[in-house]
Each structure stands twice: as C-alpha cells, then as structure tokens.
C-alpha positions in Angstrom: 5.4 -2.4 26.6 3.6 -4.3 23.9 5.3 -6.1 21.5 5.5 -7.5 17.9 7.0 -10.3 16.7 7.3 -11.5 13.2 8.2 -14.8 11.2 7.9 -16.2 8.2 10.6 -14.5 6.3 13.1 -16.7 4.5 14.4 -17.2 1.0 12.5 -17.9 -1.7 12.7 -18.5 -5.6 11.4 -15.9 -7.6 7.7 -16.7 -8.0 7.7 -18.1 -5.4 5.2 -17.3 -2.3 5.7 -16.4 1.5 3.2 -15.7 4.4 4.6 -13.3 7.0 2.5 -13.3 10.9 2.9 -10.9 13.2 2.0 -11.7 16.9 1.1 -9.0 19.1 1.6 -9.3 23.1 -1.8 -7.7 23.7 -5.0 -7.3 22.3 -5.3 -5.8 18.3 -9.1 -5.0 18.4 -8.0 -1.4 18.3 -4.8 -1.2 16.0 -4.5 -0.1 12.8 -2.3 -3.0 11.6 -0.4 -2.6 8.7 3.1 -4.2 6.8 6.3 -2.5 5.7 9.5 -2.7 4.3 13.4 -1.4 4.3 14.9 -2.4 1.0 18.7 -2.9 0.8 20.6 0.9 1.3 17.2 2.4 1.6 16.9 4.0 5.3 12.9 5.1 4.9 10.2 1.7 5.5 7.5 1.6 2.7 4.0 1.1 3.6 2.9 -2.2 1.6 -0.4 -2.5 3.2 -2.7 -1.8 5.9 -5.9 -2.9 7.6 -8.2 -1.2 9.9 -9.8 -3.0 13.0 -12.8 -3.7 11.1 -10.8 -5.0 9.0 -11.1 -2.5 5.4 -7.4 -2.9 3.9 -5.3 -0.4 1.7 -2.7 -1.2 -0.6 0.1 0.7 -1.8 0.9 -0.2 -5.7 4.1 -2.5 -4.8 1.6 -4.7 -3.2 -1.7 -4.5 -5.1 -2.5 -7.9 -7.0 0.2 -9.4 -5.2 -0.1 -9.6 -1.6 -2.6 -9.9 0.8 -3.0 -8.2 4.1 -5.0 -10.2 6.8 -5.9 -10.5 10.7 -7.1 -12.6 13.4 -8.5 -10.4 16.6 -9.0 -13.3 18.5 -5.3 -14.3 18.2 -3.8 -11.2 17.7 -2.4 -12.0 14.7 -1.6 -10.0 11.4 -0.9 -12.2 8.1 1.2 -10.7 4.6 0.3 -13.3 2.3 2.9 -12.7 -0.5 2.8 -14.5 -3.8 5.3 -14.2 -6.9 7.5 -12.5 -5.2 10.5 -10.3 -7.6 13.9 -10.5 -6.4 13.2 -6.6 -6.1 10.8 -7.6 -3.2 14.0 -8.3 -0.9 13.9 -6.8 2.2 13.8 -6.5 5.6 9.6 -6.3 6.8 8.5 -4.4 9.7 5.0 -4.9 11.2 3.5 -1.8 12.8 0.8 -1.6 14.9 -0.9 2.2 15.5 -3.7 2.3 18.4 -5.4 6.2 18.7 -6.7 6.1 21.9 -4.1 6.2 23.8 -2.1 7.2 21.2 0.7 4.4 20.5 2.7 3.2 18.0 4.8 -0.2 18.0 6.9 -1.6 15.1 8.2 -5.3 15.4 11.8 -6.4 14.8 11.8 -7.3 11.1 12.1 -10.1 9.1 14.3 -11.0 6.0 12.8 -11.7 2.7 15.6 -12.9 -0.2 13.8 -13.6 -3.4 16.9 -14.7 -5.8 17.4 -17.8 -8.1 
C-alpha cells in the first residue's frame, strides 16, 4: 500500500502564503502528481493543479497566478506553493498520486487550510 502524507496546512491571514508537501512512501518517477480540494459542504474535490513526471504542470483557473505546483523525484515529494490566499481558498487539500502502469491511484489524508482575518 503506498501512501501519502501531507503538511503544511494551517491558518493563515488573507494574503497571506502557505506551502503544502506531500510525501509519498515509494518512488513518484511514474505518478501523475497533482493537488486538490473539498471546500466546506462541498462533497466533490476540485482539481487545483497537476504535474506530469517530467514535470509539464496544468492549472485549473482557481489556481492559475496563484499557486504553484512542484516536485522533487529524488525525495518523493510534491510542493503547492500557495500565495494570497482568499478566505474562499479554505479547505480541506488532498494530494493524489495516479501511476498508469499498473494502474493505481492513491489520495492522502488531507490537510486544513483557514484563510480568515
């Protein structure tokens, strides 16, 4: 079973910026890595970004300009650089992880962003 752990999460002033890392229990060289989030009474996760193993990144519009999506294959590490975060950016995010060969897909536990004043 591979797993995901994130940190970083916290509270945070609005404007303010937050860095989210994902670890991964094995190696990432073949995951599509990417960042989402569960906002408050909202039961779907958004896709906010995603980066391929050689590393070309997508963002959805609630994350372009804003936040950057990053990753370190020798660590197995995946970074969501956040920066002036809107108190409409809290919630919960979920790393994912999505290998094709063999097929997998892993999501970690979540972490809690609060942007308020």
């Amino acid at each position: 079973q591979v797993h995901l752990v994130e940190s970083g999460g916290g509270w945070v002033q609005p404007g303010g910026s937050l860095t989210l890392s994902c670890v991964v229990s094995e190696s990432i060289s073949n995951y599509l890595m990417a960042w989402y989030r569960q906002v408050p009474g909202k039961q779907q996760r958004d896709l906010l970004a995603q980066i391929s193993s050689t590393g070309t990144v997508d963002y959805m519009n609630s994350a372009k300009g804003r936040f950057t999506i990053s990753r370190d294959n020798a660590n197995n590490v995946v970074y969501l650089q956040m920066n002036n975060l809107k108190p409409e950016d809290t919630a919960v995010y979920y790393c994912n992880g999505h290998r094709l060969i063999p097929y997998a897909v892993y999501w970690g536990q979540g972490t809690q962003v609060t942007v308020s004043s």
